[in-house]
N, C-alpha and C positions, 0 to 999 in steps of 0.2 A: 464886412468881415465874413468871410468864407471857415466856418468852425465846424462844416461837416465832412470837407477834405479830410483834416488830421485823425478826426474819428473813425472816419471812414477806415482810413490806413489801421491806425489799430485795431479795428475789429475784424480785418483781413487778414493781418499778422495773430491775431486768438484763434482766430479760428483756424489758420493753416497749421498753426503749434497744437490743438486738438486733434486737427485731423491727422498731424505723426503722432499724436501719442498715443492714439486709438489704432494708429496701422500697425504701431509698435508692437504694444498688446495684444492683437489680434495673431501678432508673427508668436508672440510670446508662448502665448493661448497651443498654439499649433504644435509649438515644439513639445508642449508638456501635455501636448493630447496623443502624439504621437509616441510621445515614449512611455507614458501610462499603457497605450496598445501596445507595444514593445513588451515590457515588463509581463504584464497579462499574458500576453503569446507565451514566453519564455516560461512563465509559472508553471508548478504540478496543476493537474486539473481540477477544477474547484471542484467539488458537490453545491448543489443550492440547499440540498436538506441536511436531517444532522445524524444521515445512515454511522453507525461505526464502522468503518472499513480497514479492516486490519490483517496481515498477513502474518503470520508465524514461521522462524526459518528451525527446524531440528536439521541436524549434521552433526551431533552428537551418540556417544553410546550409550550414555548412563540412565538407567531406566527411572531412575528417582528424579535427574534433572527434567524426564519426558514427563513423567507424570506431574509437576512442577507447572510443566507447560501447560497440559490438558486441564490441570486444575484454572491456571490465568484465562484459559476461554474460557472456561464455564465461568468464573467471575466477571471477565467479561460482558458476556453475554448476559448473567442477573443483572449488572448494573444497567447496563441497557433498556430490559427489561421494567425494571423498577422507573425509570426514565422517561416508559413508552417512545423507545427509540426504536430504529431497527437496527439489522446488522449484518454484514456482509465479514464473513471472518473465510482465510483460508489458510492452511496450515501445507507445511512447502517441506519434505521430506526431503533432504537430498545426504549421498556419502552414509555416512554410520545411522541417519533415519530410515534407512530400508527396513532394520531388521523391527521397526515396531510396524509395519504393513504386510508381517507376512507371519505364518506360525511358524515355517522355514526355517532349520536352526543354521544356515547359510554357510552349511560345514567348507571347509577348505577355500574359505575371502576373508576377505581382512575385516567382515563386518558380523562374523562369526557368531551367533549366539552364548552367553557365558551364563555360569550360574544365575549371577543376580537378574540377569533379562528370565532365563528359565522361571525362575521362580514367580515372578510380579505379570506375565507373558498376557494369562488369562485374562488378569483386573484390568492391565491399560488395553489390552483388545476391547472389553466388553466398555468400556469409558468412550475411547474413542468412535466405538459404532453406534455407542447415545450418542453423543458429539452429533457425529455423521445424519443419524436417524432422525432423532429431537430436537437437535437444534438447527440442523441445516448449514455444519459448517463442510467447507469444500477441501478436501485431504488430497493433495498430488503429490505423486513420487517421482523425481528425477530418473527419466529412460537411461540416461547414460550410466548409474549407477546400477539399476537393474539390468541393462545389457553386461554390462563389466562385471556382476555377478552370474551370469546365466540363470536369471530364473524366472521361472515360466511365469507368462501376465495370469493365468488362472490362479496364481500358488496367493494373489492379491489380496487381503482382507476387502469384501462388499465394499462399493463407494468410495475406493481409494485408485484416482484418475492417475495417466503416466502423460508427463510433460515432455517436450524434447529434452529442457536443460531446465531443471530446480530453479540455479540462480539467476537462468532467462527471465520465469515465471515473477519471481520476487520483483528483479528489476522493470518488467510489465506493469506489475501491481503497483510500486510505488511510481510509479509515471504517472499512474490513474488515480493518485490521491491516498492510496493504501499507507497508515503507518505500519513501520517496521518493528515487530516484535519477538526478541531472542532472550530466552530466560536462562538466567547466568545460575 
């Protein structure tokens, strides 16, 4: 009797149904390693550490809503702080945020200085250039705003940068991982 024929055959049949189930897997394996890189590529961009990085957009008039704003970094920035985190913070003036970058009462534009900005003018200047000064946050003004106003880059408050376009700079920043922050 010949009983190592039939075994034979079936351990050639286990093993060939191994070897697809493992080529299978292997194909499996690929597809989901490829599209995990896919997904990855396609993602904002990570940070590996746990910097804060956050962008602030004003395009408003209202000098209480700004100072609202500059209050949220500096809360920011303690929380951080207390954290022992770092922070990358930058605040994106564009349209009606001109008039907090300038002493400028931006007579005859539609971004015009009014009472309530006259009056508060000094405290959110000197806020903003601790901001600027102690904290290390980055303040850019939209050129195309400042061109469509005429006025001159010296008339600038210290440490307050001109972008080509505001909303470019924001859409930049949140490509790079930046959250978006606009205080209602």
């Amino acid at each position: 009797m010949n009983v190592s024929v039939p075994i034979t055959g079936l351990l050639t049949h286990a093993v060939e149904r191994i070897v697809g189930r493992a080529a299978g897997m292997a194909r499996l394996f690929a597809v989901l390693l490829a599209s995990a890189m896919m997904v990855t590529a396609l993602a904002p961009a990570a940070h590996a550490d746990d910097t804060q990085r956050v962008v602030y957009h004003v395009d408003f008039p209202d000098p209480t809503r700004y100072s609202a704003t500059l209050t949220s970094i500096n809360n920011l920035i303690n929380d951080a702080e207390q954290k022992l985190l770092p922070w990358d913070v930058h605040l994106v003036l564009v349209g009606h945020g001109i008039r907090f970058a300038t002493d400028d009462a931006l007579e005859g534009t539609a971004f015009a200085a009014d009472e309530a900005l006259n009056e508060r003018r000094a405290e959110l200047k000197g806020r903003l250039q601790s901001l600027v000064e102690m904290r290390d946050v980055k303040v850019h003004l939209c050129d195309v705003t400042r061109k469509e106003t005429g006025l001159a880059e010296d008339q600038l408050y210290e440490g307050v940068g001109l972008v080509g376009s505001g909303v470019a700079k924001i859409s930049d920043l949140q490509r790079e991982g930046y959250a978006y922050l606009k205080i209602q």
